[in-house]
C-alpha positions in Angstrom: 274.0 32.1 109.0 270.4 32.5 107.6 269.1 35.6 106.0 267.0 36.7 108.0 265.1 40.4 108.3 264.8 42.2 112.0 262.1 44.5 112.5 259.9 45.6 114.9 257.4 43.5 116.2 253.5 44.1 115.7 249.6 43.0 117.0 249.8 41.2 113.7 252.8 39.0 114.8 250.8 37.8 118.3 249.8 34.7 116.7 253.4 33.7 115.4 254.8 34.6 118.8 252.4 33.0 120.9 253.2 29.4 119.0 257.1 30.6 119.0 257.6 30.8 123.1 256.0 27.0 123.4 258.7 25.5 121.0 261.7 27.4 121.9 260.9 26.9 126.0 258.5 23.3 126.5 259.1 23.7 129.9 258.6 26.8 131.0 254.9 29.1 130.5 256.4 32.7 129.4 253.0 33.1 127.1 251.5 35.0 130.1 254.3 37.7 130.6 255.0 38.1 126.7 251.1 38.2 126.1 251.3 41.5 129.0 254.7 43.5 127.6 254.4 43.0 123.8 251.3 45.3 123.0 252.8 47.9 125.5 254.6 49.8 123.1 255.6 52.7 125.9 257.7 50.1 127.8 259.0 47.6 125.4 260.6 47.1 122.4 259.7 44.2 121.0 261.3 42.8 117.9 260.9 39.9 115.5 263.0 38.0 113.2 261.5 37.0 110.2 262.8 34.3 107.4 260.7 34.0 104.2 257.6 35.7 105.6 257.5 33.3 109.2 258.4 34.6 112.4 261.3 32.2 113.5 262.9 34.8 116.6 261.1 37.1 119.0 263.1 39.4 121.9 262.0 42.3 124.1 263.3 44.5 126.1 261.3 46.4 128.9 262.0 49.9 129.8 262.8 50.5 133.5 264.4 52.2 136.6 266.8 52.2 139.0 265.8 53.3 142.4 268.8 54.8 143.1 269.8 56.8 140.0 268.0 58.5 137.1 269.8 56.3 134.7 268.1 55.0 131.9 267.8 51.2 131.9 266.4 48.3 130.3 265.9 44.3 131.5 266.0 41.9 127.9 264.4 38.7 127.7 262.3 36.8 127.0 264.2 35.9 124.0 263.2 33.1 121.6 264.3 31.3 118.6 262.1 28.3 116.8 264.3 25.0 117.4 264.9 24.7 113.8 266.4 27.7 113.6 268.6 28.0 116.4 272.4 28.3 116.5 272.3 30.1 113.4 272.9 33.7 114.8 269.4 35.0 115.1 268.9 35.3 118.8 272.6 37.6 119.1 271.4 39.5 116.3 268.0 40.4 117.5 270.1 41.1 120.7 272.7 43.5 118.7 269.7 45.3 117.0 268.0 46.4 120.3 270.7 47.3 121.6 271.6 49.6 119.3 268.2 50.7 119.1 268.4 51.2 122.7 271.5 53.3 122.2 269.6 55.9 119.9 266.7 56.2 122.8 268.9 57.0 125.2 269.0 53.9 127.6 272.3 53.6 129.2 272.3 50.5 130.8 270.8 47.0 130.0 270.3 44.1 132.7 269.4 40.0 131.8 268.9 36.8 133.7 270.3 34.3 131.6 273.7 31.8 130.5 276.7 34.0 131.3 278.1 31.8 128.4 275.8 33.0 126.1 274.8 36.7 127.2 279.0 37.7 128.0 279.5 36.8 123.9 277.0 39.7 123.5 279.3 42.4 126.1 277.2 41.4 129.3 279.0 41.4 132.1 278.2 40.1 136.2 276.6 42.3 137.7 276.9 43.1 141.5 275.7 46.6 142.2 272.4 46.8 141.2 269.7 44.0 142.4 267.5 42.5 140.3 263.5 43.1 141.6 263.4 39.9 143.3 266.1 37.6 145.3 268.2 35.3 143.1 269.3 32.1 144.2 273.0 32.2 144.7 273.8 29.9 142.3 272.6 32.2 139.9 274.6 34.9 140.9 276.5 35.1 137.9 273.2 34.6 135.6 272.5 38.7 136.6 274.2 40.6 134.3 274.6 44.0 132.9 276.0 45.6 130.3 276.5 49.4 130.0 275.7 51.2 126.3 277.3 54.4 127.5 281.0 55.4 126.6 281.6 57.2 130.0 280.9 54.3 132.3 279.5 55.8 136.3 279.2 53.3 138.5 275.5 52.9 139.5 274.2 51.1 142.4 270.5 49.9 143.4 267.7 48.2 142.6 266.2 47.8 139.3 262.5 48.7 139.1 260.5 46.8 136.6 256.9 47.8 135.5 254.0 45.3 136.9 254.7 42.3 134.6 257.3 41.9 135.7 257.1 41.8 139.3 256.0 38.0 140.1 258.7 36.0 141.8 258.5 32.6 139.9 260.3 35.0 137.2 263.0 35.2 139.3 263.4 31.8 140.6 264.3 28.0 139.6 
């Protein structure tokens, strides 16, 4: 594994993140929705990875709400790691550290869209009670997961509010 420093992201780090998104995902445009949550500080967390002074990792995670239940939740992702430096740890760890960041703020529950393979080595779980903003294909059922940062586990059902960047269905779909 590479040594490697987390720490919060900054306005400094735009630059570095902007040209970080483009190599880890050539096919898919998330510049526009990380360019609108990472400078809003009172919603996201947004945290870097940093090896010899470079930004080589970048994930957030968006505060948000359930409309069902005053239960304090968060949605991760994006989450991106330079090819070069991939496989080497750094995404799970940036994962680890906001979630335990999370933990000391309170949040109780987290949700993703993403590999069940990859996300259920980090504790997520499928997740069938509360629906994500927007209708998933099914054969991405299992992709919605959750995973619940609380020791005294209550069911919670609903559907999971996310703040404006978030709401544009091509997120949610193939």
């Amino acid at each position: 594994m590479a040594d490697f420093e987390i720490r919060e992201g900054s306005q400094a780090d735009a630059a570095a993140i902007d040209s970080l998104y483009p190599q880890a995902f050539p096919d898919e445009d998330l510049l526009p929705l990380v360019r609108k949550l990472v400078p809003n500080r009172a919603t996201t967390l947004s945290l870097v990875a940093v090896i010899d002074g470079h930004i080589v990792g970048h994930a957030i995670f968006t505060r948000c709400g359930l409309d069902e239940s005053d239960a304090s939740a968060a949605l991760l992702g994006p989450v991106a790691v330079a090819p070069a430096w991939q496989r080497r740890g750094i995404g799970c760890a940036l994962i680890r550290f906001g979630i335990q960041r999370l933990k000391v703020e309170n949040v109780t529950l987290v949700y993703v869209l993403g590999d069940p393979a990859y996300y259920g080595r980090l504790g997520f779980v499928p997740e069938s009670l509360v629906e994500p903003p927007f209708q998933l294909p099914r054969e991405w059922a299992r992709a919605w997961q959750s995973q619940c940062l609380d020791s005294v586990v209550t069911p919670v059902a609903g559907k999971l509010i996310v703040p404006p960047p978030w709401m544009q269905a091509a997120l949610w779909a193939p």
